[in-house]
C-alpha positions in Angstrom: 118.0 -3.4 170.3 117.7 0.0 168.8 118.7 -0.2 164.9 119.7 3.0 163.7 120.2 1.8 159.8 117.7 3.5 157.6 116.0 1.4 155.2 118.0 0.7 151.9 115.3 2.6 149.8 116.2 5.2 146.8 114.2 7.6 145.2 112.2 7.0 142.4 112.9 9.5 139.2 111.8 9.8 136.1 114.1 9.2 133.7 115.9 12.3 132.5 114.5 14.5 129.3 115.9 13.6 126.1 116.2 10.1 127.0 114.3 7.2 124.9 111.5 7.7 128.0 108.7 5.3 127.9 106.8 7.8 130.3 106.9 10.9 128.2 104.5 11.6 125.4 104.2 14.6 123.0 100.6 15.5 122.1 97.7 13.5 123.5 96.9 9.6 122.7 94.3 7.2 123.2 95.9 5.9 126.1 96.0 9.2 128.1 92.2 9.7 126.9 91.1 6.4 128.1 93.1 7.3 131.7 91.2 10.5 132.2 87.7 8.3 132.8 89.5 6.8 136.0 88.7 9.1 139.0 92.0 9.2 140.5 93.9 10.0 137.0 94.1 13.6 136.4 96.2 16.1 134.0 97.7 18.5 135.5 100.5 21.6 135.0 104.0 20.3 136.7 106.0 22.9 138.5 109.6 21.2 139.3 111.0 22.9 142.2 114.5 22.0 143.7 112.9 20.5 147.5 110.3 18.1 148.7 107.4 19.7 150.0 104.8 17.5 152.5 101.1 17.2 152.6 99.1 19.5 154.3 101.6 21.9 154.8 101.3 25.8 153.4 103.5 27.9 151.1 104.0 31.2 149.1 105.7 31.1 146.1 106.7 34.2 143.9 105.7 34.3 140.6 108.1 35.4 137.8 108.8 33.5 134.8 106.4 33.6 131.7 105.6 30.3 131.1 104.3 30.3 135.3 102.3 33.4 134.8 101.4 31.8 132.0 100.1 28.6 134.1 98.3 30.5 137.3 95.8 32.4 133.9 95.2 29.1 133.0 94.9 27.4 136.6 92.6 30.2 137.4 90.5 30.6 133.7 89.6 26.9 134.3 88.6 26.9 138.0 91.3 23.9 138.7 93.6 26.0 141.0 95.9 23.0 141.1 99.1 22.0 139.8 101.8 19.7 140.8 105.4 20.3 142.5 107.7 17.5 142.3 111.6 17.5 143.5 114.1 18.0 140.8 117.5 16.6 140.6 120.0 19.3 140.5 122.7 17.4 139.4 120.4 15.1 136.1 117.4 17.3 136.0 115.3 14.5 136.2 111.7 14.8 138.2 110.9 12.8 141.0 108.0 10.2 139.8 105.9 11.1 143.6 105.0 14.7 144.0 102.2 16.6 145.9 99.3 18.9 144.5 99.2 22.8 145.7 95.7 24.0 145.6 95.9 27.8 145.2 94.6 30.1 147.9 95.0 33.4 147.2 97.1 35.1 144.7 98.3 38.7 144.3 99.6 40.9 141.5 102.1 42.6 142.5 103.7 43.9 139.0 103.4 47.6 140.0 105.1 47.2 143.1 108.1 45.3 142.1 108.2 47.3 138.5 107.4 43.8 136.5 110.2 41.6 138.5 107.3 39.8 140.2 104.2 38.6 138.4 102.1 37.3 141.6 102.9 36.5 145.1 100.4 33.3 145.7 99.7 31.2 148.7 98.8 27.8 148.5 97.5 25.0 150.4 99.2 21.4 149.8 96.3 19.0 149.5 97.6 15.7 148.5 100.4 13.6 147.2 100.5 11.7 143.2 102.8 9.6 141.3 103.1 11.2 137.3 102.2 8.6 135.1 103.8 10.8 132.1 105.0 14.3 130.9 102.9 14.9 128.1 104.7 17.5 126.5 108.4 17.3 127.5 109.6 19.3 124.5 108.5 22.3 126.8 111.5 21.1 129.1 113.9 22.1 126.6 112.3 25.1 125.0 110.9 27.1 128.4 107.9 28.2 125.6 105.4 26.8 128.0 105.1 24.6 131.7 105.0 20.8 131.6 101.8 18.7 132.0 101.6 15.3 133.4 99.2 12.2 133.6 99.1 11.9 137.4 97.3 9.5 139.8 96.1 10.8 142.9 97.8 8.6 146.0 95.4 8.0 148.4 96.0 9.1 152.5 93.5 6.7 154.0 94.5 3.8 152.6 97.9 2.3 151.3 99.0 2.9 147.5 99.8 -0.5 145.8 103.2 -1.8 146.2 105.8 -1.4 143.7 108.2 -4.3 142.9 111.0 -2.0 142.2 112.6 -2.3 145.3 112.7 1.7 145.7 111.4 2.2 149.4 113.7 -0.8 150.9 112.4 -3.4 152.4 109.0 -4.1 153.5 108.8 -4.5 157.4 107.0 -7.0 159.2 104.6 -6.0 162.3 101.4 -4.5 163.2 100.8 -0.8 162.6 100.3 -0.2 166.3 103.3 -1.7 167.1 105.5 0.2 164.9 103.8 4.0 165.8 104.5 2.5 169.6 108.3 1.8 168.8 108.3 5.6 166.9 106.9 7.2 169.8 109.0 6.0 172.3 112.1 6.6 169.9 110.9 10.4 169.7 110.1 10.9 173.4 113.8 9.7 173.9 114.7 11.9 171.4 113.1 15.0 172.7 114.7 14.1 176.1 117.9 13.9 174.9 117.4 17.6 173.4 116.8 19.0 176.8 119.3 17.4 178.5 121.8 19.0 175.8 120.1 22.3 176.0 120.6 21.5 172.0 119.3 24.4 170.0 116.7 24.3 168.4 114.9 21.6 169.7 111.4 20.3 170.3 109.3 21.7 172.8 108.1 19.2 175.4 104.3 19.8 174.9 104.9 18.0 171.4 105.4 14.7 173.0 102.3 15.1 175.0 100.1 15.1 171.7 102.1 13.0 169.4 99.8 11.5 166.9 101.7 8.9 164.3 98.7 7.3 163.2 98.2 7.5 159.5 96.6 10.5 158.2 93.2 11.4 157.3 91.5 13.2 154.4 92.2 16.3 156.0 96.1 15.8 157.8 97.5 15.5 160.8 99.0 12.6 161.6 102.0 10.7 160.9 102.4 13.7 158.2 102.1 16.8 161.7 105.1 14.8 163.1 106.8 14.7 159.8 106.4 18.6 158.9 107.5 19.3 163.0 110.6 17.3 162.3 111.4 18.9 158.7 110.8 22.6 160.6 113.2 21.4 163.3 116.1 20.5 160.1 115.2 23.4 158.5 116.1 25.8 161.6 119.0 24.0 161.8 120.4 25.1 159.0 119.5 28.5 159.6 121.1 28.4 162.8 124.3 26.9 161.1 124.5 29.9 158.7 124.1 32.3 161.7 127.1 31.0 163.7 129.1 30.9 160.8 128.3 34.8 159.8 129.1 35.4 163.2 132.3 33.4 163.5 133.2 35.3 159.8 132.2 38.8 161.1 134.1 38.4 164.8 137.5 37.3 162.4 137.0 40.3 160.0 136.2 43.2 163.1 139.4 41.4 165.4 141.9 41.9 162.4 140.0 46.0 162.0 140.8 46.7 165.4 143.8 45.0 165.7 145.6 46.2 162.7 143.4 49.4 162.0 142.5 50.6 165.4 138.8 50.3 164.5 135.9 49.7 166.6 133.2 49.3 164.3 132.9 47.8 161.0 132.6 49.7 157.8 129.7 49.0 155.7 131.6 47.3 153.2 134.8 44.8 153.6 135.8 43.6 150.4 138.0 40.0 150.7 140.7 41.2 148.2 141.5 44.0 150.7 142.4 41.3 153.7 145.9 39.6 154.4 146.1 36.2 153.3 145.8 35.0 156.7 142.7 36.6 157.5 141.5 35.3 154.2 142.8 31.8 154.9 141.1 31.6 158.3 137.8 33.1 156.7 138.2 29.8 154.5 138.8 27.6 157.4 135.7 28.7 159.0 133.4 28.6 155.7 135.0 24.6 155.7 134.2 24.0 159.1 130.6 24.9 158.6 129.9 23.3 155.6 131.2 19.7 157.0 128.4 20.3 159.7 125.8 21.0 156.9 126.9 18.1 155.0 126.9 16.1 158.0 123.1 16.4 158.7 121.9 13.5 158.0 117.9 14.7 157.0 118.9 17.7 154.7 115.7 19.5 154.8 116.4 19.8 151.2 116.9 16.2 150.3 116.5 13.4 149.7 114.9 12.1 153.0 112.0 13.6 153.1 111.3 12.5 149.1 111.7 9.2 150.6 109.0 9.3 153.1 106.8 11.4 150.3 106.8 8.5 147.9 106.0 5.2 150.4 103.6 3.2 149.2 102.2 1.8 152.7 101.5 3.8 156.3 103.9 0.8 157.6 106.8 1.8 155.3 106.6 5.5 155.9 106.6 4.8 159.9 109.2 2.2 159.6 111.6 4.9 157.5 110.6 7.8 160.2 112.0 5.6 163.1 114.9 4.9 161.3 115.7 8.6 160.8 115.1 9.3 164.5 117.3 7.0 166.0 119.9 8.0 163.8 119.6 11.6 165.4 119.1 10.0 168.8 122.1 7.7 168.2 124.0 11.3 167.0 123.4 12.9 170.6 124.0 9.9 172.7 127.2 10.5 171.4 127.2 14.4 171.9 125.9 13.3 175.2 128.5 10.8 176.0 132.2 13.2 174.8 130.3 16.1 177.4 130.2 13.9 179.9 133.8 12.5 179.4 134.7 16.5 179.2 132.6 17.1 182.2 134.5 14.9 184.0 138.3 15.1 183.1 
């Protein structure tokens, strides 16, 4: 029986600055001295961005604040190149506790260009995923004087992180490894069937089924993680093409009122919304609504939480477990789509 229900988990965050935290130190202490001899405890700069990024994936990031620029010198001065980027919580401001480590690949000063706007444009590889044991300055939160630094450990790709007893990734599922990539596979050559037959757009290209590869990841990616950054693409051009049809569906209502009540035929460079009737206004509205109830009803926001989920599993199992669950759910969405067509199809 196919269960759609994702597992009850929750993500784990720190607890928010200017709370009594039990993680958050100001200046160094014996403890955080004694931690640096373990090989898989490190201190590192913290750059909290909004969205969950995945191992071995790439990205640019443009470089403007001080207290960044501020952080590549000193990245770069002492031949680490690495900081972490963990989630933040728009709403609390609080840091998710898993984030991943971008390794710095090239960077370039652009300030003459871009007359100061822009510090660097810098690419970076991602090259691994750690929990933050503890901010150890997080007065630099509130005062912006300087970037945070963390206590992290290192989680390991090859083998399973400990488990936690906090309950946070749901339930721990029972069967063998091999088993559950079987059950994942199947669930995403369904899916990717169902795509075609729906001419939905975008979708997966066939070839991906051929070389699907859910195992668990080695030192050097691919993987359960290939499948996972494929999938969080696929979510991402969603959105994009969401956006699309709704500047579209916005622009077609603005140009049918010009020519209607105007007698134009081609729009001017510059519509302001004041100057529209309030029934062109109203249905502008209607359409902006329309769209955003389809955004919110994507149920793996590229930008959310889902993908923190999968990020901070403890065990392959977990992680391959929570991945089925997600693609059933979308299976389960376009059996449905699949199913009103048909019922249209036929009346």
């Amino acid at each position: 029986s196919m269960d759609a229900e994702a597992p009850s988990a929750r993500v784990r965050w720190l607890p928010p600055f200017g709370s009594d935290r039990t993680d958050v130190l100001d200046g160094p202490t014996e403890a955080s001295t004694e931690a640096e001899v373990e090989e898989d405890v490190l201190t590192l700069p913290v750059f909290p961005l909004g969205v969950c990024y995945l191992p071995f994936t790439s990205h640019v990031l443009n470089i403007f604040e001080p207290r960044y620029r501020q952080m590549y010198s000193d990245i770069l001065f002492n031949g680490s190149r690495r900081f972490v980027v963990t989630m933040v919580d728009g709403d609390t401001g609080r840091l998710a506790k898993t984030g991943v480590v971008f390794y710095l690949d090239e960077l370039k000063e652009v300030s003459e260009q871009t007359g100061d706007a822009v510090k660097y444009v810098c690419q970076h590889s991602v090259i691994g995923r750690v929990d933050i044991e503890a901010i150890l300055n997080p007065s630099a939160w509130e005062t912006r004087e300087t970037y945070l630094k963390a206590r992290v450990r290192m989680l390991p790709e090859t083998a399973d992180a400990p488990l936690l007893d906090d309950g946070a990734d749901g339930p721990v599922p029972s069967g063998h490894d091999a088993v559950l990539e079987a059950q994942l596979c199947d669930a995403f050559k369904r899916l990717v069937d169902l795509q075609d037959e729906l001419d939905e757009l975008p979708r997966f290209a066939p070839q991906l089924v051929e070389s699907l590869n859910v195992s668990r990841a080695d030192e050097d990616g691919g993987g359960i993680w290939g499948v996972v950054t494929a999938w969080h693409s696929l979510q991402e051009q969603r959105v994009l093409t969401l956006q699309n049809r709704m500047q579209a569906d916005l622009s077609k209502r603005v140009m049918d009122f010009l020519r209607a009540e105007k007698g134009m035929e081609e729009a001017p460079p510059r519509v302001r919304l004041e100057d529209l009737p309030n029934d062109v206004r109203a249905d502008l509205a209607k359409i902006q609504a329309q769209y955003r109830d389809q955004l919110e009803d994507m149920e793996h926001d590229p930008y959310g939480e889902a993908f923190q989920l999968l990020l901070q599993a403890r065990t392959h199992t977990q992680r391959v477990d929570m991945f089925r669950a997600m693609v059933e759910k979308e299976e389960a969405r376009l059996r449905t789509r699949a199913s009103l067509k048909k019922l249209f199809d036929q009346s």
